[in-house]
VOKOLDREN-166654 format. One record per residue (C-alpha): residue number from 0; residue in three letters; x, y, z. Coordinates in pm, 1 decimal. Layout:
BEGIN
i:aa:u:v:w
NUM:Ala:X:Y:Z
...
***
This chain:
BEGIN
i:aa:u:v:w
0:Unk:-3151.5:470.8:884.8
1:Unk:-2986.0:344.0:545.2
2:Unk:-2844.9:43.6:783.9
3:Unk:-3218.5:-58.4:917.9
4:Unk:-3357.7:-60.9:548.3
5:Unk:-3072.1:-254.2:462.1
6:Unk:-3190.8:-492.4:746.9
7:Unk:-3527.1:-468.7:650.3
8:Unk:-3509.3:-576.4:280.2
9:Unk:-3250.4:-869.1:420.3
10:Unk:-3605.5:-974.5:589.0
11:Unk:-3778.1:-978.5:250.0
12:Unk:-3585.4:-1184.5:101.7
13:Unk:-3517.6:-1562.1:31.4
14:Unk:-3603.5:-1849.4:-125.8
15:Unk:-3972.4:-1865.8:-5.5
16:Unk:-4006.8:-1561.7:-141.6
17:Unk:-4094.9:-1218.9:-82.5
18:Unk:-4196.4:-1209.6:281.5
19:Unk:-4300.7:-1535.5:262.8
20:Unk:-4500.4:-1527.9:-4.6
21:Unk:-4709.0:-1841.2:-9.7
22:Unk:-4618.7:-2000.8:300.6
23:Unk:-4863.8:-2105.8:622.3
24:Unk:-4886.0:-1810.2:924.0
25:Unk:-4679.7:-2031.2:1136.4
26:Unk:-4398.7:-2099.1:843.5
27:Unk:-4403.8:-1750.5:771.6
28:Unk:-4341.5:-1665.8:1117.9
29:Unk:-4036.8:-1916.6:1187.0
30:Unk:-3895.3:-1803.8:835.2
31:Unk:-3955.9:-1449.9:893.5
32:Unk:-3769.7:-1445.2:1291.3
33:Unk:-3541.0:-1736.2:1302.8
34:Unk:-3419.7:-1782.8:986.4
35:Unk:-3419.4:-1395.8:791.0
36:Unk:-3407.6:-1141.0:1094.6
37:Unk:-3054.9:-1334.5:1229.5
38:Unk:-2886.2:-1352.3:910.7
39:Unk:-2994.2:-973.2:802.4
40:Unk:-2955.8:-851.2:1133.2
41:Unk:-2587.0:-1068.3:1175.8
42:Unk:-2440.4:-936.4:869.3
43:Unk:-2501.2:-597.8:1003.1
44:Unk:-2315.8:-672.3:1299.8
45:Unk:-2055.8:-839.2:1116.7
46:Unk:-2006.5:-605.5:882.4
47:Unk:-1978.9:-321.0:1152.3
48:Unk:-1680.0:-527.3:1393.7
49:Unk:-1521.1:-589.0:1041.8
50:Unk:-1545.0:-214.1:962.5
51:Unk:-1438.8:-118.8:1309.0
52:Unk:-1140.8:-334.8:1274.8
53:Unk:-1036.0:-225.1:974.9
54:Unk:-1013.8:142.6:1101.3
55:Unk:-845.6:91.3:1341.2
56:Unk:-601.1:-186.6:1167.5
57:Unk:-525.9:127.4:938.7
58:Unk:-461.9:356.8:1238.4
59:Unk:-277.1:184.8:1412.4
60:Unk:-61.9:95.5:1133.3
61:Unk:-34.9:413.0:981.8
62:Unk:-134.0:244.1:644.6
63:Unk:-448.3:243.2:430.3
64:Unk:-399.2:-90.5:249.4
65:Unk:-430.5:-227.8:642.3
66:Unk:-721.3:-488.3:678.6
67:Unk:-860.2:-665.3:1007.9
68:Unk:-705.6:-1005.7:885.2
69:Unk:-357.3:-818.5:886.7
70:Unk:-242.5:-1020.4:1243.1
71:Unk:-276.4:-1346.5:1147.3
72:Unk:-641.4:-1352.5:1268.7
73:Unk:-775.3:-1454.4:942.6
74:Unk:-541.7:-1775.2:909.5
75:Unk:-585.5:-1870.9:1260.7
76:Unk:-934.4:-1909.2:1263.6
77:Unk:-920.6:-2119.7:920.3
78:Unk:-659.4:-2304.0:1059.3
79:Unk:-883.1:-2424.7:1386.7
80:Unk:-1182.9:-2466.4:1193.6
81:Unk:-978.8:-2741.7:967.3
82:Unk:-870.5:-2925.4:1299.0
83:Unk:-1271.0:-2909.4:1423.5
84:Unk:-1340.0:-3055.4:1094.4
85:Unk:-1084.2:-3322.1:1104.4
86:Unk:-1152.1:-3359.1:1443.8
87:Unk:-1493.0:-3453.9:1401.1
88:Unk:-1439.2:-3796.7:1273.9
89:Unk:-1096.4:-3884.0:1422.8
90:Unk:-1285.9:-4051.4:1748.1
91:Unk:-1551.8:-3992.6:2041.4
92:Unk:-1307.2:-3773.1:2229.1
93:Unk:-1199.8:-3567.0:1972.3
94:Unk:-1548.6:-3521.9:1868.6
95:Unk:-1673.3:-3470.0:2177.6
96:Unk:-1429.3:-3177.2:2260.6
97:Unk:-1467.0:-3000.1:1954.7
98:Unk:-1896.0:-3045.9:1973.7
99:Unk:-1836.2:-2852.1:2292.1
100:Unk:-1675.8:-2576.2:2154.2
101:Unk:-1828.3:-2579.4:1787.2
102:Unk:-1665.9:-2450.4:1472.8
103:Unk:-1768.6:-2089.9:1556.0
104:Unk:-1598.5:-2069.6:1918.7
105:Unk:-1287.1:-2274.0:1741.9
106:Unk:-1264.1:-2002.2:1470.7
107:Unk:-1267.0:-1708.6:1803.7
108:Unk:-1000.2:-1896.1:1941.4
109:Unk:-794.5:-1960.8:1625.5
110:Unk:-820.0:-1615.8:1521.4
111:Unk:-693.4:-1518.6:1864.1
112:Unk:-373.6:-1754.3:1866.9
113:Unk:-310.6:-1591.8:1539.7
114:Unk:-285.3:-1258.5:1651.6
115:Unk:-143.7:-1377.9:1998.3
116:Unk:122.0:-1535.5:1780.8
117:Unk:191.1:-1216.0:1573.6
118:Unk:262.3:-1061.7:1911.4
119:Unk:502.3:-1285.6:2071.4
120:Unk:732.7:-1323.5:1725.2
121:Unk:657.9:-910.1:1766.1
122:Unk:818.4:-911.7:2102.4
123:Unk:502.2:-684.6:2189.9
124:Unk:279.1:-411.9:2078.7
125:Unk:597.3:-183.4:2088.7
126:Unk:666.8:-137.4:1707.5
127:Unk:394.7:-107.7:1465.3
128:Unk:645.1:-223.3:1183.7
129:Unk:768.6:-555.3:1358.3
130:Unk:381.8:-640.9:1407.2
131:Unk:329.4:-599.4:1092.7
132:Unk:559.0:-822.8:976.9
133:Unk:505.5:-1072.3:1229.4
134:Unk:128.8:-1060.5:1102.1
135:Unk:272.6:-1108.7:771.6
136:Unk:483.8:-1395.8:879.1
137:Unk:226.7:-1589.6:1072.8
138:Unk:14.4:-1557.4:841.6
139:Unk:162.0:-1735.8:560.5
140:Unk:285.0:-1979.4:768.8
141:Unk:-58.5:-2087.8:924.3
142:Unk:-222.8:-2111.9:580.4
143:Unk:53.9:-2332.8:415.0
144:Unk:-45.2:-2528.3:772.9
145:Unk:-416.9:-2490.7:678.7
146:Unk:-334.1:-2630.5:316.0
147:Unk:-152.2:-2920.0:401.5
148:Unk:-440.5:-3069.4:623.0
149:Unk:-740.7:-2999.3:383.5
150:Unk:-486.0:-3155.1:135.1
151:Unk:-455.6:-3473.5:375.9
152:Unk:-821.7:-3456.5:438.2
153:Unk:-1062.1:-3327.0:127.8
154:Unk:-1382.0:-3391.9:292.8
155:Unk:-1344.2:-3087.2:457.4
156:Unk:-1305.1:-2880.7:190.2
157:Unk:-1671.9:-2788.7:132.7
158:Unk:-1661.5:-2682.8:463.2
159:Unk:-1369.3:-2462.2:461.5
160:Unk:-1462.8:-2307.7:110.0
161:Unk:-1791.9:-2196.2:266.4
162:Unk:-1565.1:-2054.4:577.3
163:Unk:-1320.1:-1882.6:394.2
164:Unk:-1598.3:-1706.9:95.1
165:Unk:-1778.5:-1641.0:432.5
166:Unk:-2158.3:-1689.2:418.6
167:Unk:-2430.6:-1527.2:730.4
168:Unk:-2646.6:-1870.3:663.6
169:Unk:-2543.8:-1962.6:1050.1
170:Unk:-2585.8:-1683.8:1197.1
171:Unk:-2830.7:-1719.2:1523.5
172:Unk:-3009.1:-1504.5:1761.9
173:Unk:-2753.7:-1599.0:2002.2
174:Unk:-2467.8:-1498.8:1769.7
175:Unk:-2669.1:-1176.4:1668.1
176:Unk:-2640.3:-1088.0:2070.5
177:Unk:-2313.5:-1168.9:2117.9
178:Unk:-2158.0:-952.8:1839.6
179:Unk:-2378.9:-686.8:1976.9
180:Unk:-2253.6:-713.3:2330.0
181:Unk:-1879.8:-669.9:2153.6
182:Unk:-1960.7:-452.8:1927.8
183:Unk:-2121.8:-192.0:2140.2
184:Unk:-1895.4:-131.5:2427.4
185:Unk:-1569.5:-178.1:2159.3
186:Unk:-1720.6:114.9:1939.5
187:Unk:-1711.6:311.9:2262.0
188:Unk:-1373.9:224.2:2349.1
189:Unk:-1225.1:272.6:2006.3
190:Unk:-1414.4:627.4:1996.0
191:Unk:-1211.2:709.0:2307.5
192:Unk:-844.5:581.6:2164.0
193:Unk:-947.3:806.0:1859.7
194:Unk:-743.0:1107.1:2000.4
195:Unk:-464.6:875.6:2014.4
196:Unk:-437.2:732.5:1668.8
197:Unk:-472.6:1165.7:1540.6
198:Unk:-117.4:1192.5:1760.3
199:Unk:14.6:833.9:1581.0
200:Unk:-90.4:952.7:1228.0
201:Unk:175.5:1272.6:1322.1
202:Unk:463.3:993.5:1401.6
203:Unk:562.9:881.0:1698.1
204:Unk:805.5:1186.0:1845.4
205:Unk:496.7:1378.9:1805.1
206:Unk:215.5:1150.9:2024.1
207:Unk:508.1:1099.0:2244.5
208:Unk:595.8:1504.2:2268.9
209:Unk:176.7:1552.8:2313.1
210:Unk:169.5:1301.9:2593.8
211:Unk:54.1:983.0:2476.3
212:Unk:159.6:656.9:2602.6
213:Unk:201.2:438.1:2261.6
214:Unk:299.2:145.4:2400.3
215:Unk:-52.1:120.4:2608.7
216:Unk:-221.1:272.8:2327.9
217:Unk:-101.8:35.7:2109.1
218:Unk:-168.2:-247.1:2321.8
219:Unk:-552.2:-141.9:2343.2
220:Unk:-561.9:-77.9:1949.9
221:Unk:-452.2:-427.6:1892.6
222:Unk:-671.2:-629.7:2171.4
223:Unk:-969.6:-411.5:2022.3
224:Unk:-924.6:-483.9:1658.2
225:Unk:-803.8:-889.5:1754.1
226:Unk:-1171.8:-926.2:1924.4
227:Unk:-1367.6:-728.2:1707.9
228:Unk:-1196.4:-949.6:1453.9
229:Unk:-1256.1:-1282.1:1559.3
230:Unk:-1598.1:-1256.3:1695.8
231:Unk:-1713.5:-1132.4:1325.0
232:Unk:-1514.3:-1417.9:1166.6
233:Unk:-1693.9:-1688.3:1438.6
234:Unk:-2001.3:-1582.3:1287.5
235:Unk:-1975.8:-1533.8:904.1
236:Unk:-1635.9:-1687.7:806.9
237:Unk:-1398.6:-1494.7:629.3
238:Unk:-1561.3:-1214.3:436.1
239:Unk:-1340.0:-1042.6:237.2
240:Unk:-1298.4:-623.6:164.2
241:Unk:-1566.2:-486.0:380.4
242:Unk:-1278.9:-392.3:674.0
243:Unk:-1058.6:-223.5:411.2
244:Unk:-1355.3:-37.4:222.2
245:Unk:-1589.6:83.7:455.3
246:Unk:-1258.8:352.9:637.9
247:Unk:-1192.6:430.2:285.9
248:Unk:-1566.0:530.6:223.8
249:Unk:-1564.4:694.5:536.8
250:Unk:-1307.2:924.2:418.9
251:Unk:-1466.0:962.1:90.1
252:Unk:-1765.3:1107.9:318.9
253:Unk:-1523.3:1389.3:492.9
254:Unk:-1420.6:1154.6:791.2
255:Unk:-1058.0:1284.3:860.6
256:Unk:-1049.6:1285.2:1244.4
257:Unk:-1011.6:946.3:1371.9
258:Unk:-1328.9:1013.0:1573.9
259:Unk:-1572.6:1078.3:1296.8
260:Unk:-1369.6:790.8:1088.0
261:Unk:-1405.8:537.2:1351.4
262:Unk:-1820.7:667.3:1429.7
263:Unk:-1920.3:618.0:1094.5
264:Unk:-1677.7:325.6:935.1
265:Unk:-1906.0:55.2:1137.5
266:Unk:-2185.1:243.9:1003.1
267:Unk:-2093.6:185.5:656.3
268:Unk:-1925.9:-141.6:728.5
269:Unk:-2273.6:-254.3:843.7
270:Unk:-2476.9:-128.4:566.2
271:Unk:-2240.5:-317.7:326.4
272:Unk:-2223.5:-631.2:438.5
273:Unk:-2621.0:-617.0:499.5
274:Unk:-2637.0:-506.8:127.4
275:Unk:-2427.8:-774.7:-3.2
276:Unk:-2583.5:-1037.5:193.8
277:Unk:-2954.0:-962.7:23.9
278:Unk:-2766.5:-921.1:-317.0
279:Unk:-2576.7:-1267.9:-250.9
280:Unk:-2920.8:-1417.0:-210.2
281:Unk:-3122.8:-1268.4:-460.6
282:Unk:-2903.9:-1270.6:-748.4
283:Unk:-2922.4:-1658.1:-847.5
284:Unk:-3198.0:-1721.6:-587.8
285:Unk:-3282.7:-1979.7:-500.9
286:Unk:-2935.1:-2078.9:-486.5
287:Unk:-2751.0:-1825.9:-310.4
288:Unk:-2432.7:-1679.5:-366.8
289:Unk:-2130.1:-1704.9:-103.9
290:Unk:-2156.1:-1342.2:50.1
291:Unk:-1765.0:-1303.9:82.3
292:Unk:-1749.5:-1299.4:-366.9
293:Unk:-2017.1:-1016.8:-372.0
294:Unk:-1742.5:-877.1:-119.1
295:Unk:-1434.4:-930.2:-292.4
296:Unk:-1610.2:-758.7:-592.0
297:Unk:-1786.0:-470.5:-525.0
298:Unk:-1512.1:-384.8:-261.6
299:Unk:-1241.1:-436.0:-506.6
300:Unk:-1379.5:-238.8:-798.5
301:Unk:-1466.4:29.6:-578.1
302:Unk:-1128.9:47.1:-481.9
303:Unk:-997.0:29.0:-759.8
304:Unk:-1176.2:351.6:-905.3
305:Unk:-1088.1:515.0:-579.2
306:Unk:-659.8:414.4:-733.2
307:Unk:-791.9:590.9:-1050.6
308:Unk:-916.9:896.0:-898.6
309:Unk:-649.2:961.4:-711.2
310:Unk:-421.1:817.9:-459.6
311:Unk:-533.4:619.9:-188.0
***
């Protein structure tokens, strides 16, 4: 309910004004359904693959500091949206193969070398430490990577500061389906690994001694949170905080069991991102905000008080 008010006051607001408030019927309408109801209705989306991610990131790796940008997903999709930019105005055929893809299908596919990266320095989904590390690893590496070609090429910066503060202003109907179509069946799935990550959280002698299979488990957990992961980040960019807060929330709620923690993290996820997104817009309107900032700071000061109440 919170989640489709949350939606709803993302429709009421922009720079026209409050529903539209002195524009034509037919204006109204095209600002009203194709400009507002993607970009309130994508953040939601975004917000709950970014959420979902980030539980299960924190699951899988045992650690609550985990984030979906943890396996190199984050720098891999910055890294292929500089080469689209570059690529752009290198020459016809570059230009031609990149207009194909666009910069949101490049960041997918960035985000997924990243992680597939992480995995083969990993050796595999076997140890949750050496992935870690591997994340770590790639990570730094593909951003230095990043750095050195926006430094070669500044025109592009613009660009990637928007893509890395994140921002829903792109968001279409057609990317409001498609993270639905991922995010529905992947909530599913997750809900059904859930017993899983319980045995995990007791160490591994224990899942192994109640019968679980970590090495397929762990396999799933990582394909799940790599595609819940890049599809959000094709659509919005990098937006910071809302997969680490939204678990931790969660469990402020009384979500212990990986099942209720994993049901009601997207919800939250969702609802924040949605939030942020009309508080991004309305707070300087009508300039706007980049949504990732309103992120970065309400996430971090949350927690941040959670550090001060007690341990995370």
């Amino acid at each position: 309910m919170f989640g489709a008010l949350a939606v709803a006051l993302g429709l009421s607001l922009g720079a026209a004004g409050w529903l539209g408030q002195g524009a034509s019927e037919d204006l109204h309408s095209v600002i009203l359904w194709e400009i507002r109801l993607p970009r309130a209705l994508g953040a939601w989306l975004a917000g709950a693959l970014l959420a979902l991610s980030g539980a299960l990131a924190q699951g899988l790796f045992r650690n609550p500091l985990a984030d979906p940008f943890l396996l190199g997903s984050a720098s891999g999709a910055a890294l292929a949206v500089a080469l689209a930019l570059v690529g752009f105005g290198l020459g016809p055929a570059a230009a031609g193969w990149w207009a194909q893809i666009g910069l949101g299908g490049a960041a997918f596919l960035g985000a997924a070398l990243g992680v597939g990266l992480s995995l083969a320095l990993a050796r595999g989904a076997a140890q949750s430490l050496r992935l870690l590390l591997a994340g770590v690893v790639v990570g730094v590496v593909l951003g230095a990577v990043t750095s050195l070609i926006t430094s070669r090429h500044p025109e592009v910066l613009t660009t990637m500061q928007a893509f890395n503060l994140g921002t829903t202003a792109f968001v279409s109907l057609a990317g409001c389906m498609l993270m639905a179509c991922v995010l529905l069946p992947a909530w599913g799935m997750a809900w059904a690994l859930a017993r899983g990550l319980d045995a995990m959280a007791l160490g591994d002698a224990t899942a192994l001694s109640l019968g679980q299979r970590l090495s397929p488990l762990r396999w799933a957990l990582v394909a799940l949170l790599a595609l819940c992961t890049g599809v959000a980040v094709a659509q919005t960019g990098l937006v910071a905080f809302v997969g680490l807060a939204a678990p931790h929330v969660a469990r402020a709620l009384g979500a212990s069991q990986h099942r209720a923690l994993l049901l009601l993290s997207p919800l939250i996820g969702g609802l924040l991102l949605a939030l942020a997104d009309a508080l991004a817009r309305s707070l300087t309107a009508p300039q706007e905000l980049p949504v990732g900032v309103v992120t970065a700071i309400v996430g971090g000061l949350y927690l941040l008080w959670r550090l001060h109440r007690r341990p995370l």
